[in-house]
N, C-alpha and C positions, 0 to 999 in steps of 0.2 A: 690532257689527251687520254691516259689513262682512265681517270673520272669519265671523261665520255663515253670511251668503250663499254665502260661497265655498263652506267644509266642507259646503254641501247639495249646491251645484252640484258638488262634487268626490266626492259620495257615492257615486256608482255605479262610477265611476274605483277608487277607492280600495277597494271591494270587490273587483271583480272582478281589480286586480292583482296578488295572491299566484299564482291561477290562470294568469293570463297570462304574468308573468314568471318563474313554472316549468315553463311547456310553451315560452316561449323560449330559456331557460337549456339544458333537454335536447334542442329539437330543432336551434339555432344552435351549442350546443357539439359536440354529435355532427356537424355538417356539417362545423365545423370540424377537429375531429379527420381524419374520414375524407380532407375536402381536403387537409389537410398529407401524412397517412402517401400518399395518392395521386401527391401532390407527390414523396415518397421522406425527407421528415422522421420517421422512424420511430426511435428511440433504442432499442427494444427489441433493434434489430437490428445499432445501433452506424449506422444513416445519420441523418444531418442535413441533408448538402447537398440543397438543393431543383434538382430534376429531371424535365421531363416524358419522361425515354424507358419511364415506365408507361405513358405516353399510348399513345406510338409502339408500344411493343409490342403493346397493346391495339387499337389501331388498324391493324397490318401483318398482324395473326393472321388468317388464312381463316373458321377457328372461331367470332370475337366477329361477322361477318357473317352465318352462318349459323344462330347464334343470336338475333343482333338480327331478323333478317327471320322465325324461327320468332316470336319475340315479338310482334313486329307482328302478324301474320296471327293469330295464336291470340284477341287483344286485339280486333283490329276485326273479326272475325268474330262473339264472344262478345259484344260490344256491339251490332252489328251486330241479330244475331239474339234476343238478350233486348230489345232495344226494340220490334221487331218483332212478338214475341208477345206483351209484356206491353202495346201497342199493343191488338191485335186484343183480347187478356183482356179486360182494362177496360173496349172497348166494349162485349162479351158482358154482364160482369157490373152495367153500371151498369142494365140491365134489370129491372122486376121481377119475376120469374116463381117457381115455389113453388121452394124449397131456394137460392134466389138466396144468403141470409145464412150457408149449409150451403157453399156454394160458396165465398164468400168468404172467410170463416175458413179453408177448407183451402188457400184461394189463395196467405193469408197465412203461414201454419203454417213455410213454409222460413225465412222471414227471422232467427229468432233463432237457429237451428241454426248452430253453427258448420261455417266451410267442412272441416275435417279430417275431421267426421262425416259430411259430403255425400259426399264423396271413398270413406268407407267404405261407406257403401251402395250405390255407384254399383258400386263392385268386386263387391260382393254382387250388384248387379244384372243386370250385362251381363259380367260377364266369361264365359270359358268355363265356367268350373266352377260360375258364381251362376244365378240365379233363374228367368231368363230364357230360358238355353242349356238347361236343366231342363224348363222348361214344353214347348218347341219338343221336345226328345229325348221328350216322354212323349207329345205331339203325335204324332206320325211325322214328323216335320214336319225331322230332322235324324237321322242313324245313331247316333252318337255326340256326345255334349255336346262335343267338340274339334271337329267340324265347326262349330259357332257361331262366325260371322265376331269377330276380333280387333276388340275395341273398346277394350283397354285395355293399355297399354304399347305403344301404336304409333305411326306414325312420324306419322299423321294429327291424332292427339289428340281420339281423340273422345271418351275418359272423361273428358280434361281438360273440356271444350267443353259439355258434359253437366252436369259439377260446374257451373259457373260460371251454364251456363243457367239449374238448379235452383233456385240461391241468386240472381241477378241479376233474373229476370223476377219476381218478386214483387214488389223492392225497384222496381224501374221501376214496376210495372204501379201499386203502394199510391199513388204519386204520382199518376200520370195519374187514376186511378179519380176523387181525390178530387178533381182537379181537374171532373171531367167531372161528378159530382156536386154541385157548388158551381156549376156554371152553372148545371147545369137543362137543358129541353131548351125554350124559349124563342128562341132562335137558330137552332135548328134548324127552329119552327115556321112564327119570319119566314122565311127562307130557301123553304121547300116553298111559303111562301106565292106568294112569289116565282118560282115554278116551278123551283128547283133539283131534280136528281135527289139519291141517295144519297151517291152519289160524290164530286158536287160540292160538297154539306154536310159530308163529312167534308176534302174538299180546303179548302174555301174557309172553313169555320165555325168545326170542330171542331180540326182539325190546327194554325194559327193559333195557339188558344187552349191546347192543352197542349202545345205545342212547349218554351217555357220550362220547363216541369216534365220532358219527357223529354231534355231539353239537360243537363240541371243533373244528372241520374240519370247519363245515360249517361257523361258525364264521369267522374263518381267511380267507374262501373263500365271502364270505359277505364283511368284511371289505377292502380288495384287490379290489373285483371287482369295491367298491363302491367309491373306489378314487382312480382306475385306468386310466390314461388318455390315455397310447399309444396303445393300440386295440380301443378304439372309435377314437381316432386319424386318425388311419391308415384305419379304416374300414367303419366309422360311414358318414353319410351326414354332411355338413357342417352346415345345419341350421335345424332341433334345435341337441344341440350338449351337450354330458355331462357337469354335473359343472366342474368337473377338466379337463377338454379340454378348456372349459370355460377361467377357472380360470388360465391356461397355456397359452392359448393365450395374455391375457392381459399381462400375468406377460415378457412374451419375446417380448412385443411388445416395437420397438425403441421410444415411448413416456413413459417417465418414470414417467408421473404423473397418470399412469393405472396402475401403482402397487402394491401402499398404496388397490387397487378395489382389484386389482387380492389378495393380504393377506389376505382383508377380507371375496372374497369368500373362502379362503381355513380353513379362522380359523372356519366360520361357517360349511361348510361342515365337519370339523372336529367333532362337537360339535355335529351336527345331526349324524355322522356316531355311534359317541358312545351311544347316544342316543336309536338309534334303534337297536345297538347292545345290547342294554340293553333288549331291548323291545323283541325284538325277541328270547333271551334267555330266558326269563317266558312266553312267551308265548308257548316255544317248549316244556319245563319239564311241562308245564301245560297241555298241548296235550299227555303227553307221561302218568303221573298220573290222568286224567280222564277216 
């Protein structure tokens, strides 16, 4: 009897651990790999002894700075700015007005696309030669399609900026919407009752109440963007270039003794990503309760 009790109470446990102990098995052995070869434990190459001058080199390079700071900026701008419109979306669309449902569905339409095909259309879009620069040249509106300002391979990244927006503000906004729909607008009515203006209902009411939904988004859109290498890859200038393009480059490069560089750009990049994912989480519940 006892035996039974347990094997019920161990029922869930016991299913779901195949699942968990092979997504800990490849993502703890993979840490570990990359941490040793970073170390300079690498036998492919004949090193063993453990050694941080990967660090130091990492760390002394002009280049891992100038990439680390591209990374940053690309990352809290694209978070930044897709919370922000998928903010505003959401309140638009939790309305109900005719084609509201026509709306939404095309709102949502990005999220399953993958980012590599964003990245394609976006080149189709704005670059000089795409869709855009076309309509504006047939406009009179430019002499030639090469007068169309540079939006892609540049040093600003704004086809990066653009991908990331296209594919992020959906994935933020599907959150907030449903939050804001699951309230209702009941809070909003106490409130007016109350003589709040607009503003103040979305300050004091509404904002409040999906903060935890656009927290919890913007995060995994922060973390993504910020060790995302194949949109700055595809998109970005060659020099200066994100850490993890950086750190990808070395790691496939046919000298294997850039390796042991390329794991220890990526364990650090690791370590700052969660870092400032810390950082930026108190700093946003500190913005929301002031």
């Amino acid at each position: 009897m006892r035996f039974l009790t347990l094997m019920e109470k161990l029922r869930v446990p016991l299913m779901i651990f195949p699942a968990v102990a092979l997504i800990c098995v490849l993502f703890f052995g993979g840490l570990t790999v990359g941490l040793g070869q970073s170390l300079g434990y690498f036998p492919a190459i004949g090193s063993y002894n453990l050694t941080f001058q990967y660090y130091s080199d990492v760390l002394t390079d002009s280049t891992f700075f100038e990439s680390l700071w591209l990374t940053f900026r690309l990352a809290l701008l694209s978070t930044v700015s897709s919370s922000v419109l998928a903010i505003g979306i959401a309140m638009v669309l939790r309305q109900s007005f005719k084609g509201s449902r026509f709306f939404t569905f095309m709102f949502q339409l990005s999220i399953p696309i993958p980012h590599l095909v964003a990245a394609a259309g976006i080149v189709l879009l704005v670059s000089q030669s795409g869709l855009t620069a076309r309509i504006a040249y047939a406009l009179g509106l430019i002499n030639v399609p090469r007068d169309f300002p540079v939006m892609v391979f540049d040093r600003p990244g704004i086809a990066i900026q653009l991908t990331y927006l296209w594919k992020e503000v959906p994935f933020i906004g599907v959150v907030v919407l449903a939050v804001l729909q699951g309230v209702g607008p009941q809070y909003e009515e106490i409130a007016r009752t109350l003589g709040a203006n607009a503003w103040q209902r979305f300050r004091y009411v509404l904002l409040p109440l999906i903060m935890p939904g656009v927290l919890s988004t913007s995060i995994i859109v922060f973390a993504y963007v910020f060790s995302s290498y194949e949109i700055p890859l595809l998109l970005g200038v060659r020099y200066p270039t994100t850490l993890p393009v950086l750190a990808f480059k070395n790691y496939q490069d046919p000298d294997l003794s850039l390796r042991p560089q390329a794991m220890a750009m990526s364990i650090i990049l690791t370590v700052i990503a969660v870092l400032l994912l810390v950082i930026y989480k108190r700093l946003a519940k500190y913005a929301v309760n002031s």
